[in-house]
N, C-alpha and C positions, 0 to 999 in steps of 0.2 A: 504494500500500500504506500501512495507516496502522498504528502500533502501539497492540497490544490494550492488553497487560500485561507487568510486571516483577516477577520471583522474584527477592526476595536474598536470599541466607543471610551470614550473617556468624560468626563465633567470638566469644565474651565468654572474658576471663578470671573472672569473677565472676557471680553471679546478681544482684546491682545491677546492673554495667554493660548485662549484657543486660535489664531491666526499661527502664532508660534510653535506651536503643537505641529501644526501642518508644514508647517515650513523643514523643523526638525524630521517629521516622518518623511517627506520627500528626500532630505538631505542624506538619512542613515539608510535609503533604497538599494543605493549598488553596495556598498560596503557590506549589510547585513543579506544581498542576496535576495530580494525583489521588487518587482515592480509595481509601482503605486496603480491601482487599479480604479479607486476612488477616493479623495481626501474633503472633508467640508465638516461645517458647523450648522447649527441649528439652535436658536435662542429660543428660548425657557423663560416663562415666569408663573410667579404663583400669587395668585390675588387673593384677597380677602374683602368680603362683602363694606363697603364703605369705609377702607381703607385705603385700595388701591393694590400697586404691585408690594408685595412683601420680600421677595425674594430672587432673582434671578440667576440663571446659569445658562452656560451655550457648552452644549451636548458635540464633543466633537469626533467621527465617525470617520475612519481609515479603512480602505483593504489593500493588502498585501498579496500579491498576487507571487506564488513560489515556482509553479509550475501550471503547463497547460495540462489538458485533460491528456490527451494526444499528444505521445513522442515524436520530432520530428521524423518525417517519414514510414509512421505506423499508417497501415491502411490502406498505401496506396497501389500497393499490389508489387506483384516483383515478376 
């Protein structure tokens, strides 16, 4: 069995830290062995009825793509 891919999600406290987040996962791609498949953020908050926003976070989601499904030139006949 070999591994495809890896989904991470992570938490930022801020929408810098989550920008940098992506920036480092792009950056550790070739050294750790693969390719960015999808990198982004998604802002979060939590309200409270006639408060307003109480909390906020940006949810930030990476995959790591290690391998294809398909070895180069399986399948294609010989």
């Amino acid at each position: 069995m070999k591994l495809l891919k890896v989904t991470y999600e992570h938490r930022a406290y801020t929408e810098d830290e989550a920008k940098d987040a992506i920036l480092k996962f792009r950056a550790k791609a070739a050294e750790e062995g693969y390719t960015v498949g999808a990198a982004g953020y998604t802002y979060k908050c939590k309200k409270k009825k006639n408060i307003g926003v109480v909390a906020e976070a940006w949810v930030v989601k990476c995959v790591a793509i290690y391998e294809e499904v398909w070895d180069e030139g399986e399948g294609e006949g010989k």
